[in-house]
C-alpha positions as CSV (number, residue, x, y, z in Angstrom):
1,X,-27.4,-4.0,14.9
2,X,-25.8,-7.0,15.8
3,X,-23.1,-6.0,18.2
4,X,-20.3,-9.3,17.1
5,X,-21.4,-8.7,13.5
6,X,-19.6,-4.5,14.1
7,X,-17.2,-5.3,16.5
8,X,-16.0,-7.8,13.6
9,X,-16.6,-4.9,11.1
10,X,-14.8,-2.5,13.0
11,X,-11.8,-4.9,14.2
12,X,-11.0,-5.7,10.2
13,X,-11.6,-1.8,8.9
14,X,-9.5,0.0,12.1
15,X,-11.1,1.5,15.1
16,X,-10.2,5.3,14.1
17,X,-11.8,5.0,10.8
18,X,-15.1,3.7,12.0
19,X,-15.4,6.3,14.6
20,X,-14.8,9.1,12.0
21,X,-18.3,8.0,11.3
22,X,-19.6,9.2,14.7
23,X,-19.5,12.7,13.1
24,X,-18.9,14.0,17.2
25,X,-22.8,13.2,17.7
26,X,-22.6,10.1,19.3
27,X,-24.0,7.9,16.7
28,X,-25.3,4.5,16.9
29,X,-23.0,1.7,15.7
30,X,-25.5,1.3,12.7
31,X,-25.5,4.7,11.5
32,X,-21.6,4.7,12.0
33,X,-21.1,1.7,9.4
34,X,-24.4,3.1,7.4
35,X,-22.7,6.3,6.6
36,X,-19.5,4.2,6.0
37,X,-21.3,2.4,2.6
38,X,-22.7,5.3,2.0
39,X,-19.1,6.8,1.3
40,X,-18.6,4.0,-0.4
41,X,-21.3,4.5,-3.1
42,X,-21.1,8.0,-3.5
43,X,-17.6,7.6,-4.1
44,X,-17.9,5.0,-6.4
45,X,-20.3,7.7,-7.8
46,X,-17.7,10.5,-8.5
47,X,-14.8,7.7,-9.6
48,X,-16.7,8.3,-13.5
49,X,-16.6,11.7,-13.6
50,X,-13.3,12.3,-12.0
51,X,-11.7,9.9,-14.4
52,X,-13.2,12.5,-17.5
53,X,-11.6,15.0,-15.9
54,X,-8.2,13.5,-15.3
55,X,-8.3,12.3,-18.5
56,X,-10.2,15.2,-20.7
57,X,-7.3,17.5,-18.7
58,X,-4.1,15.5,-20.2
59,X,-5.3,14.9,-23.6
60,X,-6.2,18.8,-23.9
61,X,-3.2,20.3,-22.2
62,X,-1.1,17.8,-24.6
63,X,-2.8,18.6,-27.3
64,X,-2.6,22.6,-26.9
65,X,1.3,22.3,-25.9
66,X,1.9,20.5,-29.4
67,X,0.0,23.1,-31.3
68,X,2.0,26.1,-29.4
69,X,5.5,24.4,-30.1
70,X,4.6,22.6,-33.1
71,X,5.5,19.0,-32.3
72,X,4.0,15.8,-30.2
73,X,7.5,15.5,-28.5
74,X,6.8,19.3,-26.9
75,X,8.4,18.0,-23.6
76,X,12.1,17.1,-24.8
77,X,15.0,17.4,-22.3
78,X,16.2,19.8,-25.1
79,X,13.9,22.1,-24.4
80,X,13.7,24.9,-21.4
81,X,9.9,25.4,-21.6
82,X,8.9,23.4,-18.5
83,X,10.1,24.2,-14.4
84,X,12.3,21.6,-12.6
85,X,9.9,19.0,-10.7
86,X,8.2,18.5,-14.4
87,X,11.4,17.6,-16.2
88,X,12.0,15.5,-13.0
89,X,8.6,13.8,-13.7
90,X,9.1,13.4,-17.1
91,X,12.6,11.8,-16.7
92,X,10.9,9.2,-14.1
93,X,8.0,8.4,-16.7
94,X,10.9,7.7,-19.2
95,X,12.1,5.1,-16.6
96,X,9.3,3.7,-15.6
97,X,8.3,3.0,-18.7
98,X,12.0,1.5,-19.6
99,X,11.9,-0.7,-17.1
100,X,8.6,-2.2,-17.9
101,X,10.3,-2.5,-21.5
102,X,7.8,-0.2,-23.0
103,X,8.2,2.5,-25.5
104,X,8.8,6.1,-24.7
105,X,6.8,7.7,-27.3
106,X,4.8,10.7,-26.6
107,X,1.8,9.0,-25.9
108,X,2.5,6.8,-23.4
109,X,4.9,9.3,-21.5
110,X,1.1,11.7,-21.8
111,X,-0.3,8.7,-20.1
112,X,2.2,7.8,-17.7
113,X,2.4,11.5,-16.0
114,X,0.0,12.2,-12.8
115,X,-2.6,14.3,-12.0
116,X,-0.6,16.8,-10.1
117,X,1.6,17.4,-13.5
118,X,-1.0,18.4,-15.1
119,X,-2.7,20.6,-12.7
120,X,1.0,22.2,-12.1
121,X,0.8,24.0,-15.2
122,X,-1.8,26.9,-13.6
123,X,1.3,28.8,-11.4
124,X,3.0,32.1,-11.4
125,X,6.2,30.9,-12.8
126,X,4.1,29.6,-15.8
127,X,2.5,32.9,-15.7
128,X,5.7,34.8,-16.4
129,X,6.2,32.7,-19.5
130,X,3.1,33.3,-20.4
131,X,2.3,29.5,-20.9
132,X,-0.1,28.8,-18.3
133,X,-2.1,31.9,-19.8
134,X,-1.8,30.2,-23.5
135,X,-3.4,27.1,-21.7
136,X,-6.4,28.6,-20.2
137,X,-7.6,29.7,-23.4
138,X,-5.8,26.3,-25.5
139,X,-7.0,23.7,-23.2
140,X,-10.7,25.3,-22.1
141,X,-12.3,26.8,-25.5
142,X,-16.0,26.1,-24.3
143,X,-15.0,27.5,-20.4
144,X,-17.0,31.0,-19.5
145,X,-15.3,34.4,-20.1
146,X,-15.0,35.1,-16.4
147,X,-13.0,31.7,-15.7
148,X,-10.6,31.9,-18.0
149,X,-7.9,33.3,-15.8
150,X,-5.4,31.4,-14.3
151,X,-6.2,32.1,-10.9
152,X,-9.5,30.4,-11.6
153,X,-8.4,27.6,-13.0
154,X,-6.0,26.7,-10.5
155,X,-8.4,27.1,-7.9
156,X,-10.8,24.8,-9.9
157,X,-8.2,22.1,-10.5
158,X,-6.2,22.1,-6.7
159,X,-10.3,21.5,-5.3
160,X,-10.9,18.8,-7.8
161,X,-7.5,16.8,-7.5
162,X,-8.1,17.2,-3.7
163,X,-11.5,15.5,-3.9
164,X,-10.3,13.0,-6.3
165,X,-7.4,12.1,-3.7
166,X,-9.6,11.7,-1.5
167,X,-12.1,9.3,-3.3
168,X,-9.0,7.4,-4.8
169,X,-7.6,6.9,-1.3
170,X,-10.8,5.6,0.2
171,X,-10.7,8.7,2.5
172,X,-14.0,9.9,3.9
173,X,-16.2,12.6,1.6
174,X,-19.8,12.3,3.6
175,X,-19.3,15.1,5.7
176,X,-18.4,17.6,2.9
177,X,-21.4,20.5,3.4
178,X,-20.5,21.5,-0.4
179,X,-19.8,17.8,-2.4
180,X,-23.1,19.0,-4.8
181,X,-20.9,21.9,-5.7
182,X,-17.7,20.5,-6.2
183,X,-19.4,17.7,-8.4
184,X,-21.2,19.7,-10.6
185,X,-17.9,21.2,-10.6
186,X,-16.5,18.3,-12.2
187,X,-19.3,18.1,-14.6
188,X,-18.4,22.0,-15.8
189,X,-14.8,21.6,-16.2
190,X,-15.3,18.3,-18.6
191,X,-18.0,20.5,-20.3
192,X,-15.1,23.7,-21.2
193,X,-12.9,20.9,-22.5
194,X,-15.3,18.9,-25.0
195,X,-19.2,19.7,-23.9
196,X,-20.1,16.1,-25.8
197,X,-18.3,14.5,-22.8
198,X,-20.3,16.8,-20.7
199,X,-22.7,14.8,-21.6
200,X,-21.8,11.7,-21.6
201,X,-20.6,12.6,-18.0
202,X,-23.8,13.0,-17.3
203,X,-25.7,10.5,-18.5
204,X,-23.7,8.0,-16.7
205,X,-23.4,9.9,-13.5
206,X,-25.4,8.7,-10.2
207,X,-24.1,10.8,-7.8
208,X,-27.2,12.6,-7.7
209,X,-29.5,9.9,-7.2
210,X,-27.3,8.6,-4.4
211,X,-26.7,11.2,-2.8
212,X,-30.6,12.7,-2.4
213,X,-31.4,9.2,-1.7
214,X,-29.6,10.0,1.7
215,X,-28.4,7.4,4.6
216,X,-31.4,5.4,5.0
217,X,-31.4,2.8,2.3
218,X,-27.7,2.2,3.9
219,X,-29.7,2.1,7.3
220,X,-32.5,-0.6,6.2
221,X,-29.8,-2.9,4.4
222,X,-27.9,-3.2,7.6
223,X,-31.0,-3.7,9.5
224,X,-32.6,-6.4,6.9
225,X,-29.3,-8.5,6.8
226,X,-27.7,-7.5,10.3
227,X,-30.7,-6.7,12.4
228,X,-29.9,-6.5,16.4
229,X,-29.7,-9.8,18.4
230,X,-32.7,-10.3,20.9
């Protein structure tokens, strides 16, 4: 590869990132930046699916906490039924919606809450309450007998909000010996909520092709455009 063309590369992107790409094997500066764009694209790959997820999570755990309490507004400051950091989230959706002079129904305060709210619901306080249990079985009605405890379900959610941070945050995902698994967890957890966007998961998902096709269609694209000064 042409050596100005990565110094360039590598002076724009930050040294420490680029040589994350080494991988401790000593690799060439083309197979540094190919495995770079090949995060890239299987990243881009997952963003589909992990957006289902996110999304497929909220509207079900929304929609199971209005059928248990019997109203869309289930998360009023009236109410004792959430723990402390939620109610504090709430109140900061109110506001941020206030001071983009939006409303605060229920729907956009569903929409303005994050990830992490939602997967907070799978704990032992919720536990004792017996909420979190209540979700399992509201949220998930297509999900296997043997996950539908709470333990499970935690563990699916923490290993799928930390790959989605990840992605979201540009962070490096290529070295991951198990990224197959934790896709096609993905795919599975969309599939207990509604299994038709299972399927439409899948049929717009490329992270298989992408991924089996590997690093060297990243390798001959560098080489065709970039190819190493004589």
């Amino acid at each position: 590869m042409n050596s100005t063309f990565y110094d360039a590369i590598t002076h724009a992107l930050a040294s420490e990132r680029m040589e994350a790409y080494r991988q401790h094997d000593g690799a060439e500066a083309k197979v540094c930046l190919a495995r770079y764009t090949w995060n890239m694209a299987l990243c881009e790959t997952l963003y589909s699916p992990l957006q289902m997820a996110e999304v497929a999570l909220r509207n079900a755990m929304h929609q199971a906490l209005a059928a248990r309490y019997g109203t869309e507004d289930w998360f009023s400051p009236a109410q004792d039924r959430l723990l402390s950091w939620q109610n504090e989230k709430i109140a900061e959706a109110r506001q941020t919606l206030e001071g983009m002079g939006k409303p605060t129904n229920p729907g956009r305060i569903i929409a303005e809450l994050s990830f992490g709210f939602w997967t907070g619901f799978f704990n032992h306080k919720h536990a004792r309450s017996g909420l979190g249990h209540y979700l399992v079985r509201g949220a998930f009605p297509h999900s296997p007998r043997d996950e539908r405890s709470m333990e499970r379900m935690d563990l699916h959610w923490k290993r799928i909000r930390a790959l989605r941070n990840r992605v979201f945050h540009h962070e490096r995902i290529v070295h991951f010996t198990d990224l197959d698994a934790q896709h096609t967890l993905i795919l599975d957890v969309i599939g207990w909520i509604r299994p038709e966007l299972r399927q439409l998961a899948a049929a717009l998902d490329r992270f298989t092709a992408v991924r089996r096709e590997g690093l060297n269609p990243w390798l001959a694209k560098l080489g065709h455009h970039w190819p190493h000064t004589a």
